[in-house]
N, C-alpha and C positions, 0 to 999 in steps of 0.2 A: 186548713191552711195549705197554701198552694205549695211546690218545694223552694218557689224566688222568696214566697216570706219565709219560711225557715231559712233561708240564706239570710236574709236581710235581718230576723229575726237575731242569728248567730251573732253579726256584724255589732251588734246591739248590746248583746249581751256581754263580749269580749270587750267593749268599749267598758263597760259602768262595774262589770266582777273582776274586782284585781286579784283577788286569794280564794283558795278553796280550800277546805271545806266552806259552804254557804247554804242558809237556810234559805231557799227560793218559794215561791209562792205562786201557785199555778192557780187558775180560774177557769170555769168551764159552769156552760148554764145546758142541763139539758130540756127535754119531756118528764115528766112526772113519769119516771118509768122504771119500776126496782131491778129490770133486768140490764138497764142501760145501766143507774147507777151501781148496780154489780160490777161491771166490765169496767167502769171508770177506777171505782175503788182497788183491783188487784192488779192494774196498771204501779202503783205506790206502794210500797213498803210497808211493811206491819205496823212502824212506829211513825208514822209518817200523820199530819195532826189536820185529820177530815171533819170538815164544819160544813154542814148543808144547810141550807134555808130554801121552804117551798117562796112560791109567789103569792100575792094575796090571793088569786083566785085558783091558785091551786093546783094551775097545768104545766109550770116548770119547776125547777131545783136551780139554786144557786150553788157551786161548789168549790169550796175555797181550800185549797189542801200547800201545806206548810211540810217540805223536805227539804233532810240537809241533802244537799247534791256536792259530789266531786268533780264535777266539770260540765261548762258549756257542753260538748258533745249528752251528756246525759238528761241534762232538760231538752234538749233540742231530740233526745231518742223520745221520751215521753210525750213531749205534743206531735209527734210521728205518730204513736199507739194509740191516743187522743182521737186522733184526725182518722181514722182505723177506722172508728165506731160510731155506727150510723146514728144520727141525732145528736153530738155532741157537739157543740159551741164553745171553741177554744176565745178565751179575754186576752 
């Protein structure tokens, strides 16, 4: 994500999250690649609720991950660190 859609991204998010604490739901498709989804995983919190599913033939990951967040600024840090890591596809 470029930094205009993270702005535009914010814009978004401040519109539709009236209160925090919020359980947010981030998505990210990578490579079938346990080192990529290392890097993805310790982006998130310990208790933070990570569902992956491959593809049918097997050469990506779908990655669905459920955190509460305290503020726009801290999902908008997280698909920052996302955007970081080569081969990841921010949804």
């Amino acid at each position: 994500m470029a930094a205009n859609t993270f702005d535009e991204l914010r814009k978004k998010l401040e519109e539709n999250i009236t209160s925090f604490p919020y359980i947010y739901m981030f998505k990210f498709i990578i490579k079938s690649d346990n080192k990529t989804m290392a890097l993805v995983e310790v982006i998130f919190d310990e208790d933070a609720d990570i569902i992956q599913k491959q593809s049918t033939k097997g050469n990506y990951i779908s990655i669905t991950v459920k955190q509460v967040v305290l503020s726009v600024d801290e999902i908008i840090s997280i698909y920052e660190k996302a955007a970081a890591i080569e081969g990841v596809m921010s949804l």
